[in-house]
C-alpha positions in Angstrom: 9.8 -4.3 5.1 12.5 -5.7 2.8 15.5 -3.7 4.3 17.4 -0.5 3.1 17.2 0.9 0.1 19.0 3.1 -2.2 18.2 5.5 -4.4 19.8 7.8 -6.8 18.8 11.2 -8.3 20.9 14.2 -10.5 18.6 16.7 -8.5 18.4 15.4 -5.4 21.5 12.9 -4.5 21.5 9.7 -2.9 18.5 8.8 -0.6 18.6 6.4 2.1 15.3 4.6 3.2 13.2 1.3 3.7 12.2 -0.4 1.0 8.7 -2.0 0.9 8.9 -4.5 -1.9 7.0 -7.8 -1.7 7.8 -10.0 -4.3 4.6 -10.6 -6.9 4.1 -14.5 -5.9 3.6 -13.3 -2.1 0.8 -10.8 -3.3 -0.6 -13.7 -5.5 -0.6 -16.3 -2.8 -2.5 -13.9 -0.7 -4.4 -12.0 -2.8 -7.3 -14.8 -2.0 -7.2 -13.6 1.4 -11.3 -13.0 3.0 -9.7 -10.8 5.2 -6.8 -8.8 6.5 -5.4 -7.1 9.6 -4.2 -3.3 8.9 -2.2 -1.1 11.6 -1.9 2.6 10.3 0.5 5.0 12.0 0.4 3.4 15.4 -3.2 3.0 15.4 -5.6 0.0 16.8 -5.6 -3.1 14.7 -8.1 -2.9 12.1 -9.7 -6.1 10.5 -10.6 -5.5 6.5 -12.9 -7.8 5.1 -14.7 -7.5 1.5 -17.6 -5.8 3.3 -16.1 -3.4 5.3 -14.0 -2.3 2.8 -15.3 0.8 0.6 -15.9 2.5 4.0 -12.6 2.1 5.5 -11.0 2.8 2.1 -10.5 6.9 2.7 -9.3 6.1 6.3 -7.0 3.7 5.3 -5.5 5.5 1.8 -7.4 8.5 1.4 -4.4 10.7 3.2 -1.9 10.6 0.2 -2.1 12.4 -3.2 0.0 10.4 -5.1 -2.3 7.8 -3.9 -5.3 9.3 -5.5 -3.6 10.3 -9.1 -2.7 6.2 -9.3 -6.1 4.9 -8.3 -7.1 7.4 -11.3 -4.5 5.9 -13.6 -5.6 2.4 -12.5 -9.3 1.9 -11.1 -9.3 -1.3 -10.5 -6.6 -1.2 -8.0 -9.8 0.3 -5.4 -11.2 -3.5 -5.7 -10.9 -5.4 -2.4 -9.1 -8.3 -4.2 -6.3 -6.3 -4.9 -6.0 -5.2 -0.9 -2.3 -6.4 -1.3 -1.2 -4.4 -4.3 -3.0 -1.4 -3.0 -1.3 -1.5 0.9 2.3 -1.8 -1.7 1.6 0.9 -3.7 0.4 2.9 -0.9 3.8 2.1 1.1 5.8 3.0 -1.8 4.4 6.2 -2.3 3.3 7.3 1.4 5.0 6.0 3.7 8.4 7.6 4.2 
């Protein structure tokens, strides 16, 4: 989590929230990664590796809508070596 973030909108008025930005040369520098270690909502520690991946892919992003109508925009986000993008994106669009 970066901090606070601020956001303006005609229709809906200034929003308050946490921003979730990592900058791009963090997600390259790890984006070699074999594996990674995933808490969702409170949950056990979760270890995501190359071959566990395509099951635990509904558990871990399947809950959001907006997640689903980016995936379809960009299908190569679903590939393991973009785990970091995907867990942004995800955070950015879900996880208010």
């Amino acid at each position: 989590m970066d901090g606070v973030g601020f956001t303006w909108a005609p229709d809906e008025g200034l929003r308050i929230g946490p921003t979730y930005r990592i900058d791009y040369h963090i997600i390259e520098g790890k984006a070699r990664y074999p594996s990674y270690f995933v808490v969702k909502d409170g949950g056990e520690m979760i270890k995501v590796e190359k071959e566990n991946f395509d099951p635990l892919f509904e558990q871990l992003f399947g809950d959001c809508p907006a997640m689903q109508e980016e995936l379809a925009m960009n299908p190569d986000l679903k590939k393991f070596k973009n785990f970091m993008i995907l867990a942004e994106v995800y955070n950015r669009l879900c996880a208010l």
